[in-house]
Backbone as CSV, one residue per row, in Angstrom:
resi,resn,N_x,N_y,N_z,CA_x,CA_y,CA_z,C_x,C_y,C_z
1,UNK,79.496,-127.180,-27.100,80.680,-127.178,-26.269,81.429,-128.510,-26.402
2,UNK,80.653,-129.729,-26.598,81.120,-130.766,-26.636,82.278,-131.071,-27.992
3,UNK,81.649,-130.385,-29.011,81.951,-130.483,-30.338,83.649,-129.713,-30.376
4,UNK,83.276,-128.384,-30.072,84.574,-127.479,-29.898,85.940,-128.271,-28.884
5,UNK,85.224,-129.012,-27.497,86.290,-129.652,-27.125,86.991,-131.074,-27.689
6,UNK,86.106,-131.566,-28.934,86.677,-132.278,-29.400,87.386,-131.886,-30.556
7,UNK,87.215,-130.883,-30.820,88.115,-130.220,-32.434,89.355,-129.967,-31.515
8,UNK,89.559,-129.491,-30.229,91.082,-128.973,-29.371,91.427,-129.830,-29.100
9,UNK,90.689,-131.105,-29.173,91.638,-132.708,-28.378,92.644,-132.857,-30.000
10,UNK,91.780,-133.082,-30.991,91.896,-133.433,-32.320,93.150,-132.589,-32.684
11,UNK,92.898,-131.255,-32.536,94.167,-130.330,-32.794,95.442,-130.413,-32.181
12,UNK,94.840,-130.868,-31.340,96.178,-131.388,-29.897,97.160,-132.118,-30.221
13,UNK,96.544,-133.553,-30.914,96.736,-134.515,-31.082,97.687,-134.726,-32.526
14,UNK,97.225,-133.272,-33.326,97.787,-133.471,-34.670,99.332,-133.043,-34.278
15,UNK,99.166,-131.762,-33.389,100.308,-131.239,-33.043,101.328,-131.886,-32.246
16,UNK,100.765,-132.945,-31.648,102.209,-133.588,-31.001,102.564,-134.902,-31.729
17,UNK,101.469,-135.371,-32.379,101.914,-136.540,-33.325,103.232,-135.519,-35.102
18,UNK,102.447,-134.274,-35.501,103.470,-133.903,-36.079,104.946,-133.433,-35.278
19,UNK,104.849,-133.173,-34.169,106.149,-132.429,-32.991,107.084,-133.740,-33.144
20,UNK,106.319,-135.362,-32.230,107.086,-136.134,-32.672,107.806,-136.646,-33.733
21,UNK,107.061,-136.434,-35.120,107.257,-136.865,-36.110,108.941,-135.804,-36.453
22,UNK,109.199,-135.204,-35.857,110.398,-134.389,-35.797,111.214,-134.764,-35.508
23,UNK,112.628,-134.411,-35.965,113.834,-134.649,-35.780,114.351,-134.827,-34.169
24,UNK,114.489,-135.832,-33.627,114.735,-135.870,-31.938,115.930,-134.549,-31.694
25,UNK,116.625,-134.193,-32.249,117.305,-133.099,-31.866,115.961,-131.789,-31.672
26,UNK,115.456,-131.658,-32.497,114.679,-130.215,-32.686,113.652,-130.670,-31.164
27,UNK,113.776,-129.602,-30.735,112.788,-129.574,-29.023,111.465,-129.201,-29.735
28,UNK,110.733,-129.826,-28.416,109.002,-130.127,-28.933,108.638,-129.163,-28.683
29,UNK,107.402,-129.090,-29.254,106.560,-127.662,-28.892,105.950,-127.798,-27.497
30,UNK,105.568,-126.873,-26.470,105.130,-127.349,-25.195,103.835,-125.767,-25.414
31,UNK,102.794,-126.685,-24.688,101.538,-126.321,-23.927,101.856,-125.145,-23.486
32,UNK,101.526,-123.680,-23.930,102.047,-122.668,-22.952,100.376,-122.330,-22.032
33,UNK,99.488,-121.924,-22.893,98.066,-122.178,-22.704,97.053,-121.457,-23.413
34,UNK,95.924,-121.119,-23.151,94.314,-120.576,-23.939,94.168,-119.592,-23.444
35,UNK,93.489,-119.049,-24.519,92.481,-117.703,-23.825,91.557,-118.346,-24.818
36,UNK,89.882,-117.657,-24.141,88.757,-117.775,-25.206,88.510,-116.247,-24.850
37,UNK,88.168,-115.785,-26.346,87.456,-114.611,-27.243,85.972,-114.961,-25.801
38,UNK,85.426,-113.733,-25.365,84.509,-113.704,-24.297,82.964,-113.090,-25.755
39,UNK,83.259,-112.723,-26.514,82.199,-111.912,-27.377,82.483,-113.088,-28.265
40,UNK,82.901,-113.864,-29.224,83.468,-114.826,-30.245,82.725,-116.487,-29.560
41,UNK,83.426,-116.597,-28.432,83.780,-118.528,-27.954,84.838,-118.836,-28.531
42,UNK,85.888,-118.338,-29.258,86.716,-118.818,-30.065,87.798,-118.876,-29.353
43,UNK,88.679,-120.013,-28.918,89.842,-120.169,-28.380,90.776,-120.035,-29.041
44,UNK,92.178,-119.699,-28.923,93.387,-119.355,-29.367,94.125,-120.423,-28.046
45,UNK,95.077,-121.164,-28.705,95.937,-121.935,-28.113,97.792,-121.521,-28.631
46,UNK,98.003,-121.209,-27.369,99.807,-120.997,-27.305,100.500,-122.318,-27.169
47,UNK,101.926,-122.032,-27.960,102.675,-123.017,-27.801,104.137,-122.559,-27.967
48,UNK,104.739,-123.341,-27.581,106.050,-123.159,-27.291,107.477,-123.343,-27.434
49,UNK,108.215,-123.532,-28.061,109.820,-124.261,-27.406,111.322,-122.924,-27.346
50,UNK,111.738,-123.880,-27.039,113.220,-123.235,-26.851,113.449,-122.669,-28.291
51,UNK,114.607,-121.507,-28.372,114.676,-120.714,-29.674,116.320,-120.146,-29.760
52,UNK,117.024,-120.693,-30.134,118.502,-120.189,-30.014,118.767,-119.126,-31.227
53,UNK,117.873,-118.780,-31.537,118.220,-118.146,-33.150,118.544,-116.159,-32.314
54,UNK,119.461,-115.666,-32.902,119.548,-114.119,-32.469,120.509,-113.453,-33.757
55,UNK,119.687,-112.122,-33.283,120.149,-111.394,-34.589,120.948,-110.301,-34.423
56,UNK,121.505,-110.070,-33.121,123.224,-109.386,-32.773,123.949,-110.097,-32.169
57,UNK,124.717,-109.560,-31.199,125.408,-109.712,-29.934,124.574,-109.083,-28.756
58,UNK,124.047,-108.550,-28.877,123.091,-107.518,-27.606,122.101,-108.684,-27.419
59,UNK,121.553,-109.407,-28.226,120.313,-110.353,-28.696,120.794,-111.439,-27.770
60,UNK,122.004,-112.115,-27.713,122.690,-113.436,-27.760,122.248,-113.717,-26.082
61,UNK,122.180,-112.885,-24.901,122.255,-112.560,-23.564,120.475,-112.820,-23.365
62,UNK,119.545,-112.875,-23.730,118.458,-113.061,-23.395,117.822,-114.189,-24.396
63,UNK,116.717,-115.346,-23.169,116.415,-116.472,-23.572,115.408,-115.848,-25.087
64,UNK,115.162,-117.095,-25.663,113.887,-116.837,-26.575,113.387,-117.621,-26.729
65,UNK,111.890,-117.692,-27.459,111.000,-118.966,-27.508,110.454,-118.725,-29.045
66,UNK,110.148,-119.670,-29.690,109.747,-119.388,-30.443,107.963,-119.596,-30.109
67,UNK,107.219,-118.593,-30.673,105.637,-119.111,-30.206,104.933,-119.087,-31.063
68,UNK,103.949,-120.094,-31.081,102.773,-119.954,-32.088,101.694,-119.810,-31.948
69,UNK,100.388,-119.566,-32.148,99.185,-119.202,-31.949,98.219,-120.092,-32.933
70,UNK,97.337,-120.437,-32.132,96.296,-121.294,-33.564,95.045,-120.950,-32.815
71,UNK,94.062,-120.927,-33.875,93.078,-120.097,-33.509,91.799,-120.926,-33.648
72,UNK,91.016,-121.333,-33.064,90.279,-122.488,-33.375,90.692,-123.349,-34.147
73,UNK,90.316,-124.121,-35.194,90.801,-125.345,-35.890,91.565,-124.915,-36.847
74,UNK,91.821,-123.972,-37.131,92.984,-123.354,-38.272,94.445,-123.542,-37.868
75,UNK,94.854,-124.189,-38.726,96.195,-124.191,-38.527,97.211,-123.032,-38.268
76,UNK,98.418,-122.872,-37.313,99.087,-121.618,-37.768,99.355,-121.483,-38.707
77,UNK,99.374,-119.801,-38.801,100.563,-119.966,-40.468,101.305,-119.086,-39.950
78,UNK,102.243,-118.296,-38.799,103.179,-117.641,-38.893,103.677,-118.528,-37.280
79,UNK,105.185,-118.054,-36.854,105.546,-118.404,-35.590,106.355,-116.646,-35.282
80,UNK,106.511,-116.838,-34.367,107.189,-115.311,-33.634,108.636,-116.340,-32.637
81,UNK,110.003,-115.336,-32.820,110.468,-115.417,-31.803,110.714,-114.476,-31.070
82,UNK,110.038,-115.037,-29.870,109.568,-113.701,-28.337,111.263,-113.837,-27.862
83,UNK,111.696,-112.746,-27.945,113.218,-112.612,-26.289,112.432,-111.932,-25.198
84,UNK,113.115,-112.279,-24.032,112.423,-112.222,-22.645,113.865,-111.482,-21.896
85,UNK,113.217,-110.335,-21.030,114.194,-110.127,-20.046,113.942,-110.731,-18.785
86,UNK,114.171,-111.187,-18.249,113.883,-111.822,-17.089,114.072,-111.332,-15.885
87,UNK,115.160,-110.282,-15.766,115.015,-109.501,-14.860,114.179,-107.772,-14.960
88,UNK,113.891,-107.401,-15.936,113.033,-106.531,-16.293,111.440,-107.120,-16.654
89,UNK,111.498,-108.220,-16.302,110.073,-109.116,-16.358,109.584,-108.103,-18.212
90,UNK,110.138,-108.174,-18.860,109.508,-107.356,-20.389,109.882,-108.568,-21.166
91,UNK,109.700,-107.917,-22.587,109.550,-109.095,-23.868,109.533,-108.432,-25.074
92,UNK,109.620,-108.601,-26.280,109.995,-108.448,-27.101,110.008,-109.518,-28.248
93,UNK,109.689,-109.027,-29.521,109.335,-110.138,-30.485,110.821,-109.605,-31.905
94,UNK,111.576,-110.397,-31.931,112.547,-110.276,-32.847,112.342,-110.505,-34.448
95,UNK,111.644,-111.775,-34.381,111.460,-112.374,-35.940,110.259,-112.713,-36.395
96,UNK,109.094,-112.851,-36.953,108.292,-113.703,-37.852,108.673,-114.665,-38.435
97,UNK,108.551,-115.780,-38.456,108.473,-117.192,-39.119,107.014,-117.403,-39.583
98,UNK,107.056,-117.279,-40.560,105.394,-117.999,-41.754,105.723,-119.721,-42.464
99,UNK,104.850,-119.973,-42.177,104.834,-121.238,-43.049,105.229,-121.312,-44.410
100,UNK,104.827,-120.512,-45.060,106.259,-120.508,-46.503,107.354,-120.229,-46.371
101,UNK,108.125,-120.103,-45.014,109.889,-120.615,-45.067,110.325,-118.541,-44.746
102,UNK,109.092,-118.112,-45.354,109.700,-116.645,-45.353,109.983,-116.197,-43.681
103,UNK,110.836,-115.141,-43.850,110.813,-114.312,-42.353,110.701,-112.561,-42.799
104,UNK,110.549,-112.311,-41.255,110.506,-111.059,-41.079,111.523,-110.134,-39.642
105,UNK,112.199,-109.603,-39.528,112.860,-109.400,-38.821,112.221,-107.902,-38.250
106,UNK,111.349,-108.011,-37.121,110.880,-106.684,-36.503,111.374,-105.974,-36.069
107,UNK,110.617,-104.658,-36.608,111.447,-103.237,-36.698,111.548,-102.212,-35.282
108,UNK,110.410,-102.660,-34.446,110.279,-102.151,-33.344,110.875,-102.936,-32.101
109,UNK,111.994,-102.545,-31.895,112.603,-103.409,-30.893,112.482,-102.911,-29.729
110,UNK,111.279,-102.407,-28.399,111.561,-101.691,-27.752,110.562,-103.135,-26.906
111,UNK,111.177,-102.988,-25.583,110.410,-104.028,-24.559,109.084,-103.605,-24.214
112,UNK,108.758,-104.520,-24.026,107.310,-104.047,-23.326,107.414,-105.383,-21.597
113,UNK,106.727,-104.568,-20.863,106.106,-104.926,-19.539,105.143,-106.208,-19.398
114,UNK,105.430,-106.853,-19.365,104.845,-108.197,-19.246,103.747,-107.818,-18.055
115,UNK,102.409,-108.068,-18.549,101.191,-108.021,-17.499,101.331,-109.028,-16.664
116,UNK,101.394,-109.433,-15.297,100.870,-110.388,-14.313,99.573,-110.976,-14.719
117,UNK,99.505,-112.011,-14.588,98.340,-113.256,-15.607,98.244,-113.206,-16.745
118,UNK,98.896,-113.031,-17.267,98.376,-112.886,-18.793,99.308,-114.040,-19.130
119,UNK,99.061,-114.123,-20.725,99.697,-115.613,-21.516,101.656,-114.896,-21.626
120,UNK,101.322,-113.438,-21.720,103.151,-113.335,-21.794,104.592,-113.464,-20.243
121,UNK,102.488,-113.411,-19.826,103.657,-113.876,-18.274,103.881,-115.342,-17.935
122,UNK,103.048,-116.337,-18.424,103.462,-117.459,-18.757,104.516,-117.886,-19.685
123,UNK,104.484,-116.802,-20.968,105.797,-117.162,-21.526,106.853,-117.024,-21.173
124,UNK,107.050,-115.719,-20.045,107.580,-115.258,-19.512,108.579,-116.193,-18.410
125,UNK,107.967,-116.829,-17.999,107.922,-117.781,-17.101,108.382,-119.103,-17.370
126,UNK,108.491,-119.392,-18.713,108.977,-120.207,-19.511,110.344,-120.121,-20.014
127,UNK,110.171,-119.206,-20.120,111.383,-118.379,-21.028,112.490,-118.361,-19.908
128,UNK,112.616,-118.695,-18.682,113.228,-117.953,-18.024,113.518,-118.942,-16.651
129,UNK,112.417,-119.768,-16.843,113.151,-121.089,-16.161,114.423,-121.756,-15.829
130,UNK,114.612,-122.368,-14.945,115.981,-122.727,-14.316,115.944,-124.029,-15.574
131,UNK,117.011,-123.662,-16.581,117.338,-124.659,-17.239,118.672,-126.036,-16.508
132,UNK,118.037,-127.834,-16.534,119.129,-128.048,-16.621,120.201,-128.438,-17.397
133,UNK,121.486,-128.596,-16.808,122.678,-129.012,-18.009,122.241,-130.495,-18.555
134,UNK,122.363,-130.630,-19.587,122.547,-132.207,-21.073,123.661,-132.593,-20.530
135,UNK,123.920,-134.027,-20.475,125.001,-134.146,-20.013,125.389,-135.398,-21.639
């Protein structure tokens, strides 16, 4: 246990030293949170930021995040951008982003119901926050 919480400090650590290492315009990735695999021990860690990217006009009206998933010490290799309704508490995944630059634009665009506790109701929750104005 000791070992595993030091590979998530370590992973932690890579990820916000590379986040900083980013362009101060581009927004950081933020902590969304874990689940651990109950049959595995294997944690999966969420993460987060703001996502302005949309692929109509219907699209343009609901927030998005882009999210990533890393799965014990493996690096990601794809990102998703989640849109959120916020008043239909649902969600929806628009794009794939992979680490070779490629995308994917998903074919099933139909919402789904965001569970109460779960990690999409945290994104959820994110997504949908009282933003304030940049001045």
């Amino acid at each position: 246990m000791k070992r595993l919480t030091q590979i998530l400090l370590m992973a932690l650590a890579v990820f916000a030293t590379y986040s900083l290492s980013r362009a101060q315009d581009e927004p950081l990735w933020q902590f969304i949170a874990s689940t651990t695999n109950e049959k595995t021990g294997e944690i999966t860690i969420f993460h987060a930021r703001d996502c302005y990217r949309f692929t109509d006009a219907e699209s343009a009206k609901y927030p998005k995040l882009a999210v990533r998933q890393q799965t014990g010490d493996a690096p990601p290799i794809r990102e998703a951008v989640d849109e959120f309704d916020c008043k239909r508490r649902a969600s929806r995944i628009r794009i794939w982003l992979y680490k070779d630059g490629t995308e994917k634009k998903e074919k099933n665009l139909d919402w789904i119901e965001v569970v109460p506790g779960s990690v999409s109701e945290t994104l959820l929750k994110y997504a949908c926050r009282e933003r304030k104005e940049e001045k």
